[in-house]
N, C-alpha and C positions, 0 to 999 in steps of 0.2 A: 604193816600197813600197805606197802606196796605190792603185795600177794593179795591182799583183800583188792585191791582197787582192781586188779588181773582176771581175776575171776568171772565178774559178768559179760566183759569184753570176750575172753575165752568161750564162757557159754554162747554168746549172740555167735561167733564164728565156728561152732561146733552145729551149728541149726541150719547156719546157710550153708555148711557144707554136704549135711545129705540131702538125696535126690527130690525128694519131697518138697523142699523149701522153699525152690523157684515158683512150682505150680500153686502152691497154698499160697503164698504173696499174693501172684496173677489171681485168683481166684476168690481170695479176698477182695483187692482191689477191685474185681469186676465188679461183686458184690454189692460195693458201696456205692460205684458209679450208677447201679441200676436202680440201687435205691434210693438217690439223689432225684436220677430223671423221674422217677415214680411219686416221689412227694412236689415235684415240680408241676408234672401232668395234673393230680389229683387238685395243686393254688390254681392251675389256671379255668381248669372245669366248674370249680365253687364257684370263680368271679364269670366268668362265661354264665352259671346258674343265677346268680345274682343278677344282672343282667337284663338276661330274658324274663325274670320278676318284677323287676322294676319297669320295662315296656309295658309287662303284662300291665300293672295296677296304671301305669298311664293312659294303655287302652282301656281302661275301665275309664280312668277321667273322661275320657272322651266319646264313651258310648252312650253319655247323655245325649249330645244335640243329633245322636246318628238317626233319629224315629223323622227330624226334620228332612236331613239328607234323602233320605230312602223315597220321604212321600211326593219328593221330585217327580219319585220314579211311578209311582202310585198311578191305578189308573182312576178316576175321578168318580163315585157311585153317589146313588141314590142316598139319600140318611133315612132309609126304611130296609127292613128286613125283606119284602120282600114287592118288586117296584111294581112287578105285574097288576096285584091288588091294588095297586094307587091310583089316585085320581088329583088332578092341578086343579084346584080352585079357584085359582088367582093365578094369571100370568104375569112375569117380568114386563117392567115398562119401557117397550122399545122406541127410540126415536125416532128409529127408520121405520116404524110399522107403518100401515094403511091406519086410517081416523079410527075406523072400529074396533081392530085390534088395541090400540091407544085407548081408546075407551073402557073399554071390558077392565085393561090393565090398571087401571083406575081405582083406588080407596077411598069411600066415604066415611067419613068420620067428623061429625061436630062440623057440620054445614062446612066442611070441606071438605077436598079433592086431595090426593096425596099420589104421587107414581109410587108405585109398587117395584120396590127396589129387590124380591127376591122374588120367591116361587110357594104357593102354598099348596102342600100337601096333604094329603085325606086320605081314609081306605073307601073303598065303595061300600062297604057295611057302615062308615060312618064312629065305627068302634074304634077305643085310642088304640096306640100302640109304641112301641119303642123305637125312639130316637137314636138311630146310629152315627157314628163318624162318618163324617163322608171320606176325609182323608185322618192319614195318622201326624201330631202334630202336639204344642204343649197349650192347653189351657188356661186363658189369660184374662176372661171374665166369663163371671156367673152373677147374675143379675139378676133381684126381685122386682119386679112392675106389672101390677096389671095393668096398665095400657097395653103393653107390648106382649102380655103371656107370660113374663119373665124368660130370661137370655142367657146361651151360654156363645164362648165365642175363643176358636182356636186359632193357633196362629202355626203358620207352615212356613217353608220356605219361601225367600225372593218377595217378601211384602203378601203374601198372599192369606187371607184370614175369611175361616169360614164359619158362620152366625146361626142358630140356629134359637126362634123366637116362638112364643105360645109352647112350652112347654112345660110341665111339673115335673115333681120328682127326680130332682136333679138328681145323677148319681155321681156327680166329676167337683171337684174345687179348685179353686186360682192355680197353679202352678202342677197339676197332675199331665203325664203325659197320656195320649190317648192313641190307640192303634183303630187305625181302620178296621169299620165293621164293629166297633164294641159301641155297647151302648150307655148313653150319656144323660138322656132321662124319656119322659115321655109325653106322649101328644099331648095338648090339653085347649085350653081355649083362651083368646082378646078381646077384649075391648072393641079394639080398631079395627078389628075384623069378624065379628060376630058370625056372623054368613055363613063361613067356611066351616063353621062349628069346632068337634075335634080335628085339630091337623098342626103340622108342623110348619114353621114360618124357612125358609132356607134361600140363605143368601151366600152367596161368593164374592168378595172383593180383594182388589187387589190395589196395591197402595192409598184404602180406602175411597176406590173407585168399584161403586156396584156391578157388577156384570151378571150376566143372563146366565143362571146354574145350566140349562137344558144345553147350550152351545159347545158345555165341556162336560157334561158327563158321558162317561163308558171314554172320556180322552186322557192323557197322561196331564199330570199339573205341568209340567213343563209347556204346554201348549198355551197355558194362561203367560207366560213371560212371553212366548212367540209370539202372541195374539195382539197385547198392549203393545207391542215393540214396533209392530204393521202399522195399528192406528197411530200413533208415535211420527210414522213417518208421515203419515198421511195429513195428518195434519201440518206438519211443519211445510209440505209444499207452498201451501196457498198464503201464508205467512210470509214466506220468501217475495211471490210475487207481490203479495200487497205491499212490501217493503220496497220492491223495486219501483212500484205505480208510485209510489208515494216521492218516489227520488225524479220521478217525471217530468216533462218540460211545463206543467203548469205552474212550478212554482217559477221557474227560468219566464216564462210568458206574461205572469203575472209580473217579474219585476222590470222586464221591457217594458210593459205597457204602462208602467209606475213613471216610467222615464220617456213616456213616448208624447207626441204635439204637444196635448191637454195645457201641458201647462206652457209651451211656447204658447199656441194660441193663447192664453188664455193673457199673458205677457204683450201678444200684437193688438188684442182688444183695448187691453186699457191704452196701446198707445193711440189707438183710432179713434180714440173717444173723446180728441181732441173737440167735435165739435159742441160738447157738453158746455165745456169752457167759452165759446164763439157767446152760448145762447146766452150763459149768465150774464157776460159782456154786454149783450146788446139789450137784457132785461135791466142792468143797469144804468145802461143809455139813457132808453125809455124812462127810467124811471126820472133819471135826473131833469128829463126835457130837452137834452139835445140828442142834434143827429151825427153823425160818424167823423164831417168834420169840425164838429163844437160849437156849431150854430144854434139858438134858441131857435123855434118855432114859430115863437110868439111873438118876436121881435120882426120878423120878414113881414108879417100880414101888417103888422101897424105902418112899415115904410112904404109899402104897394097902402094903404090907404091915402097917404098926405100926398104921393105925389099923383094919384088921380084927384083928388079935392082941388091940385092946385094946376093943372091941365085945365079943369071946367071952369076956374075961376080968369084965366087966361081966356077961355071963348069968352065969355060971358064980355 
């Protein structure tokens, strides 16, 4: 037994005693180290791969709202293929215009007057045509009405929502997104505006404030945020002053004069009015038949009677 147990011992020290044994150890060993770091490189490239998949499919989540981002950038066009060929039928209704322009900018419809809140478009042929994007943006109503043409109406960045009325053949629904320059349906005709015949109705607003399309077309959308942000200020000056007018000395003035003579005078009067009092007095005198010091009247003439009777009876 103890020659069996000797043996492999013996072998193991017979291996590492020739020259070979040290290098094929080392070379082994290296061996395994490389293939260590190797299966180690290759976990961390998977999850590095992994990863950059998973940003990827997040940038997909998020390459829906990017058509609103962009049309920031967008520069602002006609909703016609081609604007040379067009003609405005109907102008925006400005407040600052001259009377006449004001007028023109005017809708008749049903014995009434309506401002014309967009811009209406026509070809000089009068022939329809198709309705473009003005900007790129998502679709947020499509509308039947013949009063109005029927309506579609997109919605972009920053509050900003572009309308586009009197037209058929829709080609767009609720929730589609739309790129600049595609088109979304076609000219066709209103009610409300009979006139203008074929054309398209095109309006711009912005937090459901109308603005004038002509002022920002061939401009960046970004100009419509600049542009309310002006009027914005401009309004709030005169606000301020009229707040401070209103903080003014007439109401200070007003309440001096609350507290001012009036009512002393009016306090010295009733006490001067003493001679009121004098008159009733003396209507009471009278009335009673005496004088101030409580003498009858009537009684003095009868004692000047007896003692002249009795003087003449004395001559006599």
């Amino acid at each position: 037994m103890r020659e069996e147990e000797k043996k492999p011992t013996s072998t193991i020290r017979r291996i590492l005693k020739q020259r070979w044994a040290l290098s094929a150890i080392y070379i082994a060993s290296a061996a395994l180290i490389l293939a260590a770091a190797f299966l180690l490189q290759n976990s961390f490239n998977d999850s590095a791969k992994d990863g950059k998949e998973e940003s990827a499919e997040t940038g997909k989540n998020y390459g829906e709202p990017s058509v609103e981002v962009n049309s920031n950038l967008e520069t602002i066009k006609m909703p016609v293929a081609d604007a040379d060929k067009s003609v405005i039928k109907k102008q925006f209704y400005d407040v600052n215009a001259d009377e006449k322009a004001q007028e023109e900018a005017l809708v008749f419809y049903n014995n009434r007057y309506e401002q014309n809140k967009g811009i209406d478009i026509a070809m000089e042929d009068g022939k329809s045509f198709d309705v473009k994007a003005s900007l790129s943006g998502n679709v947020t109503k499509v509308q039947d009405d013949a009063l109005l043409g029927n309506l579609v109406e997109v919605e972009h960045e920053d509050g900003v929502v572009t309308r586009y009325q009197s037209v058929k053949d829709i080609k767009v629904a609720v929730g589609d997104k739309v790129k600049q320059g595609q088109a979304i349906a076609t000219a066709g005709k209103s009610q409300i505006n009979e006139e203008a015949g074929v054309h398209v109705h095109f309006e711009i607003r912005k937090d459901n404030i109308a603005l004038n399309p002509l002022d920002f077309v061939d401009k960046q959308a970004s100009a419509i945020q600049s542009a309310t942000e002006a009027e914005a200020d401009k309004e709030e000056t005169p606000a301020v002053e009229g707040s401070e007018a209103d903080k003014e000395t007439p109401a200070v003035e007003g309440s001096e004069t609350d507290k001012e003579t009036p009512a002393v005078e009016g306090s010295e009067a009733d006490k001067e009015e003493t001679p009121a009092v004098d008159e009733t007095d003396e209507s009471t005198d009278l009335e009673s038949g005496t004088d101030e010091e409580g003498s009858v009247p009537g009684e003095d003439t009868t004692e000047e009677s007896d003692s002249l009777k009795d003087s003449l009876n004395q001559s006599n």
